[in-house]
Backbone as JSON, one array per atom type, in Angstrom:
{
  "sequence": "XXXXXXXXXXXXXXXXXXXXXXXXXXXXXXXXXXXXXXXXXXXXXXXXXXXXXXXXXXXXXXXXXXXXXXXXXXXXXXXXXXXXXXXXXXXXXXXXXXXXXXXXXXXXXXXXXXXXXXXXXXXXXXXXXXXXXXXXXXXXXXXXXXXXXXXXXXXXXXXXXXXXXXXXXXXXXXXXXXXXXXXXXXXXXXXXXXXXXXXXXXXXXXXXXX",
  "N": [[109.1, 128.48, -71.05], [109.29, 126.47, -74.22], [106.53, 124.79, -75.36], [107.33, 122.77, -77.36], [109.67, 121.44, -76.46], [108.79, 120.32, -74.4], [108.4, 116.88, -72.85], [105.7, 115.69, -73.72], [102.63, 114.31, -74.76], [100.5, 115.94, -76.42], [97.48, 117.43, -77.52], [95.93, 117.78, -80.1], [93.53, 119.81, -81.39], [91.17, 119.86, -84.06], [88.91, 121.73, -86.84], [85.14, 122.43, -86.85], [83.46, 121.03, -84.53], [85.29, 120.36, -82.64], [87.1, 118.32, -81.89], [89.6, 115.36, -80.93], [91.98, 115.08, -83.14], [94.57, 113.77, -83.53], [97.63, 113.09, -82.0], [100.85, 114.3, -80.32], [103.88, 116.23, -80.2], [103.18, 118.53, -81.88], [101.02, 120.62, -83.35], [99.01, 119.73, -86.49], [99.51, 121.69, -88.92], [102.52, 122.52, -87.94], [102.64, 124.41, -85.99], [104.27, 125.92, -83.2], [102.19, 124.43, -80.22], [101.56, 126.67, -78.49], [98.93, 127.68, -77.28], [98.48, 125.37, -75.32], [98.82, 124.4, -71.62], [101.7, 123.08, -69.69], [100.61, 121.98, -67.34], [97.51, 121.92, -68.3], [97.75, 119.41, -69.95], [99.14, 117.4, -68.16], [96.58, 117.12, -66.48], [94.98, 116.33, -68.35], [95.96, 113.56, -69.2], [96.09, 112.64, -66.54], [93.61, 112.21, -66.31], [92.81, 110.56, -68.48], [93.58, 108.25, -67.85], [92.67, 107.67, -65.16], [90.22, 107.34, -66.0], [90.92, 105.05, -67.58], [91.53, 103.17, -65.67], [89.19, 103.48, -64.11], [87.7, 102.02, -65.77], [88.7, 100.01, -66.12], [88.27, 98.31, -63.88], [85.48, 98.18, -63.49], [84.76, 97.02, -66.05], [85.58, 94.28, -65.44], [83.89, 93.92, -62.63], [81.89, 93.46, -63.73], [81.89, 91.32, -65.09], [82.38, 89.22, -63.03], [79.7, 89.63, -62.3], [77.85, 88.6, -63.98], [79.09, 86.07, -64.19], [78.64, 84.84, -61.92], [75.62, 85.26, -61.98], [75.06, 83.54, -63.91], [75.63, 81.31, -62.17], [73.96, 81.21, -60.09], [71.4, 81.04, -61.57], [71.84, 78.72, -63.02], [71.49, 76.6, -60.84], [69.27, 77.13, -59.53], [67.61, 76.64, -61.99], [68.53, 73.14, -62.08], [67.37, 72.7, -59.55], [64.5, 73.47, -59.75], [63.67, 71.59, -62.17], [64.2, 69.2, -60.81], [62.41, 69.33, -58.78], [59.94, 69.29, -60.4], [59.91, 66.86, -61.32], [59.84, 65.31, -58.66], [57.68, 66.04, -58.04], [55.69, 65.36, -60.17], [56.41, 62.42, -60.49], [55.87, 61.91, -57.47], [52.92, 62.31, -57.51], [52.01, 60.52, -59.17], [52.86, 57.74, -58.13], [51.49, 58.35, -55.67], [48.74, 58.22, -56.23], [48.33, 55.57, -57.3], [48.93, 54.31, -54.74], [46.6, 55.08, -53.69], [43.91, 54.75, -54.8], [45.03, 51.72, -55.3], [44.35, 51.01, -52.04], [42.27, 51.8, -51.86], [40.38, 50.1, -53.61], [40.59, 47.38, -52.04], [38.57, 48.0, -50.13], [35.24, 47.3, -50.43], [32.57, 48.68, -52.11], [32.93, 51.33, -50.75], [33.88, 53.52, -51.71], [33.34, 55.59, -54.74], [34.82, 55.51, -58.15], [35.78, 57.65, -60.49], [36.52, 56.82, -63.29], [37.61, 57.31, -66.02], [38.64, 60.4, -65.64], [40.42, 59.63, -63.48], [42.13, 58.15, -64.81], [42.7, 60.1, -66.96], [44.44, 61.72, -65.26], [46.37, 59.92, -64.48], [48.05, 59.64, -67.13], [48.34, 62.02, -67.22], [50.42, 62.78, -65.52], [52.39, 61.19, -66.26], [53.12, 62.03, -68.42], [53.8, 64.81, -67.91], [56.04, 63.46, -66.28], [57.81, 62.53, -68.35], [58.13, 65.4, -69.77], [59.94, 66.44, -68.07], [62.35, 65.03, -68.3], [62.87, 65.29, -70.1], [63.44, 67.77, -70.7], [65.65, 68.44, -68.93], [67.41, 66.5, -70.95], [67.08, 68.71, -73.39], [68.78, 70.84, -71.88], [70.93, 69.92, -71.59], [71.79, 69.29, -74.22], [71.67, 71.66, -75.05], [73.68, 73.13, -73.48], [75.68, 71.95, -74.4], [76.47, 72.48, -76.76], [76.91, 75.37, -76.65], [79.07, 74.56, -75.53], [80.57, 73.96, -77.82], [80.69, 76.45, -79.23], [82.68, 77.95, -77.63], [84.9, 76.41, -78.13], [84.94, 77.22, -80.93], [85.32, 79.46, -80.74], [87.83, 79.66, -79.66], [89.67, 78.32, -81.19], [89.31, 80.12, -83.34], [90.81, 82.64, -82.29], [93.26, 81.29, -81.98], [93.91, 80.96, -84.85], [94.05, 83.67, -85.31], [96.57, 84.42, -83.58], [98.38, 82.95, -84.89], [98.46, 83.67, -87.16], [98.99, 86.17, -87.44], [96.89, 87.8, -88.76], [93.85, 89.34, -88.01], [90.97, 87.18, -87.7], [88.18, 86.76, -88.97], [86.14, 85.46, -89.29], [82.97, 83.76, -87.88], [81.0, 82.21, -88.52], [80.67, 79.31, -87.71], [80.92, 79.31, -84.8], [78.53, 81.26, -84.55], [76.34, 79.37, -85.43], [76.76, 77.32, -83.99], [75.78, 79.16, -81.59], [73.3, 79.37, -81.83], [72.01, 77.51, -82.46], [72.33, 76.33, -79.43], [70.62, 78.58, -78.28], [68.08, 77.5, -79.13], [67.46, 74.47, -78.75], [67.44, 75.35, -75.63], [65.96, 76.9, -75.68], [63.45, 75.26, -76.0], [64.0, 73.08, -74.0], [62.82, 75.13, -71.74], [60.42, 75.16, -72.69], [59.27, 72.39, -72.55], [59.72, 72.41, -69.92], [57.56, 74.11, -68.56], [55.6, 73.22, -70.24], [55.84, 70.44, -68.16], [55.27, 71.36, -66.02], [52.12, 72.35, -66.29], [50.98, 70.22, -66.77], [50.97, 68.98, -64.62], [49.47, 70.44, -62.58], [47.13, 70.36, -63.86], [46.39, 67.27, -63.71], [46.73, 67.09, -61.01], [44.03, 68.35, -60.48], [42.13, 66.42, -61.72], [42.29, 64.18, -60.51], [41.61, 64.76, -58.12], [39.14, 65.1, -58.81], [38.31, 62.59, -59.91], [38.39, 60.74, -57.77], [37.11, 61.95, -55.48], [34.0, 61.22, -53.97], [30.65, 60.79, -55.5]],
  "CA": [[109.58, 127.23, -71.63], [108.68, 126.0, -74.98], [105.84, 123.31, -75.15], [107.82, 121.78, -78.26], [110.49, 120.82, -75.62], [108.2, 119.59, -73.29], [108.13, 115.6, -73.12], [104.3, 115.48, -73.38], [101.96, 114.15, -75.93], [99.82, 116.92, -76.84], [96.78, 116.67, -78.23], [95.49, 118.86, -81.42], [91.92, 119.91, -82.03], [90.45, 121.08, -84.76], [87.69, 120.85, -87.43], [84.29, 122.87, -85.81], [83.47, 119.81, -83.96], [86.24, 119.97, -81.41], [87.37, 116.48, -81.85], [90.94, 115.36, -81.09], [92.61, 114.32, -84.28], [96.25, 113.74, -83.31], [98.32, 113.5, -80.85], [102.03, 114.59, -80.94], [104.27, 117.34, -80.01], [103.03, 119.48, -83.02], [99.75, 120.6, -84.67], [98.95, 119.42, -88.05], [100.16, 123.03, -89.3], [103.87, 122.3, -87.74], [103.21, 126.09, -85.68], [104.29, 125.44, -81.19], [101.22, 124.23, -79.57], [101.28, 127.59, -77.1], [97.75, 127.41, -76.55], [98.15, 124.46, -73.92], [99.62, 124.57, -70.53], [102.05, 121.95, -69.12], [99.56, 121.91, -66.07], [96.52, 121.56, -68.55], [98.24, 118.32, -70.35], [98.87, 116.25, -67.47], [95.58, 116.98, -65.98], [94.82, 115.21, -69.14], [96.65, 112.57, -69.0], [95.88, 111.8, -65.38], [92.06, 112.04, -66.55], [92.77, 109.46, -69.28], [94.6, 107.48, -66.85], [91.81, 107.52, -64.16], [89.04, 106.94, -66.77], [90.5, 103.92, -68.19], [91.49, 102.9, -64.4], [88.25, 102.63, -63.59], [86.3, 101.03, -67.1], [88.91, 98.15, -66.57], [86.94, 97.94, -63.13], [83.9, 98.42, -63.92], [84.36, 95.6, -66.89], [86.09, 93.46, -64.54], [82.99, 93.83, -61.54], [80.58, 93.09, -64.54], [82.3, 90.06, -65.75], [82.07, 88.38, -62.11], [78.63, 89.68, -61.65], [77.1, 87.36, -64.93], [79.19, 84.53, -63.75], [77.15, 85.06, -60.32], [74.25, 85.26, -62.51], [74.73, 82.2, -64.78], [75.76, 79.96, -61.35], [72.41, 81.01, -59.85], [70.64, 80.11, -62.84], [72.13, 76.9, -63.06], [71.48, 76.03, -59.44], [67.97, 77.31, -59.6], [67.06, 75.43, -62.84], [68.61, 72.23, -61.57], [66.6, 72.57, -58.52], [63.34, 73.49, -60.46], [64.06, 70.51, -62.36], [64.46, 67.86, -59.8], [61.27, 69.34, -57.75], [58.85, 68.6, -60.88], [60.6, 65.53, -61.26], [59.37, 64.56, -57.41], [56.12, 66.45, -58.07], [54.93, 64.62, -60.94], [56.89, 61.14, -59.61], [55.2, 61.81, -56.25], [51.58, 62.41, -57.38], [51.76, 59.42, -60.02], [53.17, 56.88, -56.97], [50.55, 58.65, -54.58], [47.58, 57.79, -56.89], [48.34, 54.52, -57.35], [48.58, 54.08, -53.45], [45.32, 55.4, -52.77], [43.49, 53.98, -55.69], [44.93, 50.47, -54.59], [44.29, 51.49, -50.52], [40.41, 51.87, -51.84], [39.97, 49.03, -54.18], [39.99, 46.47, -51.19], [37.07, 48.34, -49.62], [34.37, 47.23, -51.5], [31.31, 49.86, -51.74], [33.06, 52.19, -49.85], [34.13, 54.49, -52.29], [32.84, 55.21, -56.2], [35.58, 56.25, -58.54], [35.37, 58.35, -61.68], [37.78, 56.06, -64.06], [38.34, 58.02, -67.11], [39.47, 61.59, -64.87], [41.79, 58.84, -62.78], [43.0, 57.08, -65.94], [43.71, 61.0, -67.43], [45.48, 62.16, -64.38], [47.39, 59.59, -64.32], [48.48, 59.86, -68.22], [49.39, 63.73, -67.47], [51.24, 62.82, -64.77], [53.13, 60.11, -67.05], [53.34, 63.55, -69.26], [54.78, 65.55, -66.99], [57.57, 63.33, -65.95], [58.41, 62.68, -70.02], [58.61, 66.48, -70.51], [60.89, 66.82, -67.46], [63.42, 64.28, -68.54], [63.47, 65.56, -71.87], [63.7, 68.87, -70.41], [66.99, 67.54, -68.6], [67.96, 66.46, -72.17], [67.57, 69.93, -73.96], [69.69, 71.69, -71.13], [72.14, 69.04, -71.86], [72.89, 69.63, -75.95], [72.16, 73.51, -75.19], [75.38, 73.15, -72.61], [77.07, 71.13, -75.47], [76.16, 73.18, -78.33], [77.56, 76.34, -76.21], [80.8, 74.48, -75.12], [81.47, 73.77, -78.46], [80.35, 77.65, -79.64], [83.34, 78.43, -77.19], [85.89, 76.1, -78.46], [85.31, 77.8, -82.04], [86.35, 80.81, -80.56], [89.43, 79.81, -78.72], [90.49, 78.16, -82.82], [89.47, 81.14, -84.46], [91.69, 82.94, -82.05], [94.21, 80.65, -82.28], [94.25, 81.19, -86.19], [94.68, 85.05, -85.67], [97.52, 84.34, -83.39], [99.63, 81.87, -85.72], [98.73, 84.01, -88.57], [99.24, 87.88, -87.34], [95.66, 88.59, -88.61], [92.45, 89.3, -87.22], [90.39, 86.63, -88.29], [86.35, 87.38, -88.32], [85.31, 84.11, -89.61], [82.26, 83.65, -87.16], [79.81, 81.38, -89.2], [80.6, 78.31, -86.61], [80.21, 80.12, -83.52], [76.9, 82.01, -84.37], [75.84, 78.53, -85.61], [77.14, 76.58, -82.4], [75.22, 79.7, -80.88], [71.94, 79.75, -82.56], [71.37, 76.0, -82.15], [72.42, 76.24, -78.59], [69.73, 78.74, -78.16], [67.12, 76.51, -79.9], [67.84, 73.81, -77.4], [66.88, 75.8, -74.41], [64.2, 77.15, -75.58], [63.13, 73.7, -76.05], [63.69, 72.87, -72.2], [62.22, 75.88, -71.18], [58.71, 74.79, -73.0], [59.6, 71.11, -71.81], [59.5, 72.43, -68.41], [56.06, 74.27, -68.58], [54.2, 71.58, -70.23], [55.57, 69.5, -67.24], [54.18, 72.29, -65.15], [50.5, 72.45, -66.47], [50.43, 68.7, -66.53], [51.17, 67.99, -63.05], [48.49, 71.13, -61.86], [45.77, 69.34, -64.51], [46.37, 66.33, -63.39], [45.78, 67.13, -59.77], [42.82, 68.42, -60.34], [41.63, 65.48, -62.4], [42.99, 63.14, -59.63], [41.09, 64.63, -57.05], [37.79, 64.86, -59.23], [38.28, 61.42, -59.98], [38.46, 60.19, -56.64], [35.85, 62.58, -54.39], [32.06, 60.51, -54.27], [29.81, 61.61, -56.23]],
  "C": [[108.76, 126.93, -72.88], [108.29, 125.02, -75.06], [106.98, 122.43, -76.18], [108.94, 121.3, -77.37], [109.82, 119.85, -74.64], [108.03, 117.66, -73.63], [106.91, 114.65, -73.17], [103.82, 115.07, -74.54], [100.61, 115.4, -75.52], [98.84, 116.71, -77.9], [96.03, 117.61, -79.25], [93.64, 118.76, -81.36], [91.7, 120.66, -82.93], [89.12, 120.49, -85.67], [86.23, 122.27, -85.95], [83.3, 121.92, -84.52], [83.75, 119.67, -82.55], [86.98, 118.77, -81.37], [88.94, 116.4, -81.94], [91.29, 114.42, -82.29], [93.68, 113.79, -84.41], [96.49, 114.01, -82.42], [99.86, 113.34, -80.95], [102.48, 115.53, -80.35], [103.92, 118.71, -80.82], [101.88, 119.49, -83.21], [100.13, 120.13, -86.03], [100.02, 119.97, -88.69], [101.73, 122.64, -88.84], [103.89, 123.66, -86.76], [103.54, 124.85, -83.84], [102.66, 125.81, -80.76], [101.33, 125.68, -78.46], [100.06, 128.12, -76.62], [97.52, 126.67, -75.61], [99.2, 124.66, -72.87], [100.45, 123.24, -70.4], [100.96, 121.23, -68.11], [98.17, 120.82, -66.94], [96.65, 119.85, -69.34], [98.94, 117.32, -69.31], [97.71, 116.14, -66.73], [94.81, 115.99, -66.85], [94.63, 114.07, -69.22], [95.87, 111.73, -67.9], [94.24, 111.33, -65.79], [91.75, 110.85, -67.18], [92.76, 108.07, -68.35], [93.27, 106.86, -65.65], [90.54, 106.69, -64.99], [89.02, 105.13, -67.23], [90.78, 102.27, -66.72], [89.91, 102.12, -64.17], [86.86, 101.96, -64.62], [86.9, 100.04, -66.92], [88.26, 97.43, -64.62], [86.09, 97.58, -62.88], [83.46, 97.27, -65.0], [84.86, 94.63, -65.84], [84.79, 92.68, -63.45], [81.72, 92.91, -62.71], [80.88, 91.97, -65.11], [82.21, 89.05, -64.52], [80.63, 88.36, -62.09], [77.81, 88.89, -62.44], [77.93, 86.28, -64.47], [78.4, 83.91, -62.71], [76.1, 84.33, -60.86], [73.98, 83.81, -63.13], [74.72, 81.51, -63.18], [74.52, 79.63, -60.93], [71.18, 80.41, -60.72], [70.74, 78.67, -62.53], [71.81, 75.93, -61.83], [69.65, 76.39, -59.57], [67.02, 76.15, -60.79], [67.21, 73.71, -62.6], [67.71, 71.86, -60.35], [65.17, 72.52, -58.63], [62.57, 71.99, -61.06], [63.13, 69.21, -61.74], [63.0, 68.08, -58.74], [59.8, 68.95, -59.49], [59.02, 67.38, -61.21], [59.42, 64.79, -59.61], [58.19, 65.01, -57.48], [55.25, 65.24, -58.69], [54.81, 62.78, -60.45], [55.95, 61.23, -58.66], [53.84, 61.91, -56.88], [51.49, 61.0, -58.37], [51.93, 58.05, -58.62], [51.75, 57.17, -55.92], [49.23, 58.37, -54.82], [47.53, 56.39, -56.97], [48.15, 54.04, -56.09], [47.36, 53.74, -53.48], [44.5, 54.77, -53.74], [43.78, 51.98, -55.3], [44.22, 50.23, -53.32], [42.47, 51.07, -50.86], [40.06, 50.69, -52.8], [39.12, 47.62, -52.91], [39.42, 46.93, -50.14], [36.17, 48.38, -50.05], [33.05, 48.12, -51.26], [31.68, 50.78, -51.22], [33.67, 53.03, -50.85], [33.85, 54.29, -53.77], [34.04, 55.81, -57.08], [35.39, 56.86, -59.79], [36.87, 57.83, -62.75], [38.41, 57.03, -64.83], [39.34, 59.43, -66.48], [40.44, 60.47, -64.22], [43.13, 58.74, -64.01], [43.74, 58.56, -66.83], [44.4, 61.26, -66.58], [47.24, 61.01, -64.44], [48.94, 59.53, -66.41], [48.98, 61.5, -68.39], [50.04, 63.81, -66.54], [52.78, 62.03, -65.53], [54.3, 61.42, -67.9], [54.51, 64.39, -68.73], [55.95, 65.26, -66.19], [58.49, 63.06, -67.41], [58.82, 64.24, -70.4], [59.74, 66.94, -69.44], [62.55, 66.29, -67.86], [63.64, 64.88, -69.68], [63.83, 67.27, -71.94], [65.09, 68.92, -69.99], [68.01, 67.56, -70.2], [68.14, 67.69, -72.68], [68.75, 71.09, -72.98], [70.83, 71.25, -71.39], [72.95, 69.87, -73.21], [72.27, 71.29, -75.71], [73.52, 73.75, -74.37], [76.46, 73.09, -73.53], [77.2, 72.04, -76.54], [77.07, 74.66, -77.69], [78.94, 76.27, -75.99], [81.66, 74.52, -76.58], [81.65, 75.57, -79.72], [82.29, 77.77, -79.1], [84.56, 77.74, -77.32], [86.34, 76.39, -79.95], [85.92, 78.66, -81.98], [87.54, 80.62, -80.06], [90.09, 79.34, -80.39], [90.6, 79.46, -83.53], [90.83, 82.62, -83.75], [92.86, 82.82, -82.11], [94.64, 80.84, -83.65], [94.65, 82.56, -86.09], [96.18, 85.06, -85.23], [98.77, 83.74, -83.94], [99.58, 82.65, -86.91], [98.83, 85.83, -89.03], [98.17, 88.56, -88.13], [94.47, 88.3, -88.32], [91.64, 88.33, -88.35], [88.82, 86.44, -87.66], [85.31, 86.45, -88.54], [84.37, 83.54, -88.45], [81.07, 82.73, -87.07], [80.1, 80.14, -88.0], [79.92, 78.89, -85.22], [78.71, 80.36, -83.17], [75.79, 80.56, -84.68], [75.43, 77.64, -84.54], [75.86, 77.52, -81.56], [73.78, 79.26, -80.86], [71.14, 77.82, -82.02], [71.56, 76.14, -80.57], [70.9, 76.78, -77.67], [68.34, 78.02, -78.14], [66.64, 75.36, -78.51], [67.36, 74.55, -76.15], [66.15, 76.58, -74.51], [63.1, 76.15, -75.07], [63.07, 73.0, -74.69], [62.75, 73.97, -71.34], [60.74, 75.42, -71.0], [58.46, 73.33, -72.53], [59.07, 71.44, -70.2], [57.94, 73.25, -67.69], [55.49, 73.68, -69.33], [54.26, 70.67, -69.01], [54.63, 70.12, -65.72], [52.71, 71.86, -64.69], [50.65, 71.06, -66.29], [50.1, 68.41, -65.18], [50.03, 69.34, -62.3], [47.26, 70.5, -62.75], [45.76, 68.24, -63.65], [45.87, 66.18, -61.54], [44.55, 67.11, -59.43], [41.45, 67.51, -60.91], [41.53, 64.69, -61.46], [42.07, 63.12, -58.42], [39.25, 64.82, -57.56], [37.35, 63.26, -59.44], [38.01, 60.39, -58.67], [37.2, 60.73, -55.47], [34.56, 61.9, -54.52], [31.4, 61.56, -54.85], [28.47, 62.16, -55.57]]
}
């Protein structure tokens, strides 16, 4: 049987390379492909077939597995959050207690003012950099949502206007600031850190007899 009958796309190589350049019933040249088998051209095929089978898979598995990833994030940082929140809260409330608790025992305990009076100013600290930590997660959210409503326009413009449009300057902008922003909480959230482990240790120097 002649391949040029055959209802196959056939695929040309040449060049020292190997590289397929065309695909067609014909070489370049116009001579009958009778170098390939029927056999060896749907093995092809099916290969193609299988390959791109399983990359839309394989992108597919990897596109759930960062949504995974962001939720955990987001559940972890919220939770992070909200515990130096009650850290700092709780040791600022808990000082004041005990500091009152010992006042009306007169002589019975000596206190070390200035270490009190800092603890309690890096505890103050450390709930200001949490809240404001809060805040930068916020406009990095916003700054991203609105990254992702440039892209659904700029798509929207290719589609109403049948070409690819690469105009990206918003986006990377939307992006870049978004970034910025959660950096900015990140370092928000270790200053509230160190504060609230200083401050302990101030808290309880302040308070132990001398």
């Amino acid at each position: 049987m002649d391949l040029s009958e055959m209802p196959l796309l056939i695929p040309f190589v040449t060049g020292p390379e190997q590289k397929i350049v065309r695909i067609g019933l014909y070489p370049p040249n116009g001579a009958p492909a009778s170098n390939l088998t029927c056999r060896k051209v749907r093995d092809m095929q099916l290969s193609m077939a299988t390959l791109e089978t399983r990359t839309l898979e394989d992108l597919g598995a990897s596109r759930a597995d960062a949504a995974e990833r962001v939720r955990q994030q987001h559940s972890l940082s919220e939770k992070g959050l909200g515990a130096l929140m009650v850290a700092n809260g709780g040791a600022l409330i808990g000082l004041f207690t005990f500091v009152g608790n010992a006042t009306g025992k007169a002589g019975s305990l000596h206190f070390n003012l200035p270490m009190i009076w800092a603890a309690f100013w890096l505890f103050c600290v450390g709930i200001g950099m949490t809240l404001a930590s809060y805040l930068m997660a916020f406009l990095s959210q916003d700054r991203f949502y609105f990254q992702s409503m440039h892209e659904v326009e700029r798509l929207r413009r290719t589609l109403a206007a049948d070409i690819v449009d690469r105009d990206t300057a918003k986006e990377e902008l939307a992006n870049q600031q978004g970034m910025n922003f959660y950096k900015c909480a990140i370092i928000c959230a270790g200053i509230a850190i160190v504060s609230f482990m200083i401050g302990c240790g101030l808290a309880l120097g302040g308070v132990l007899p001398a």
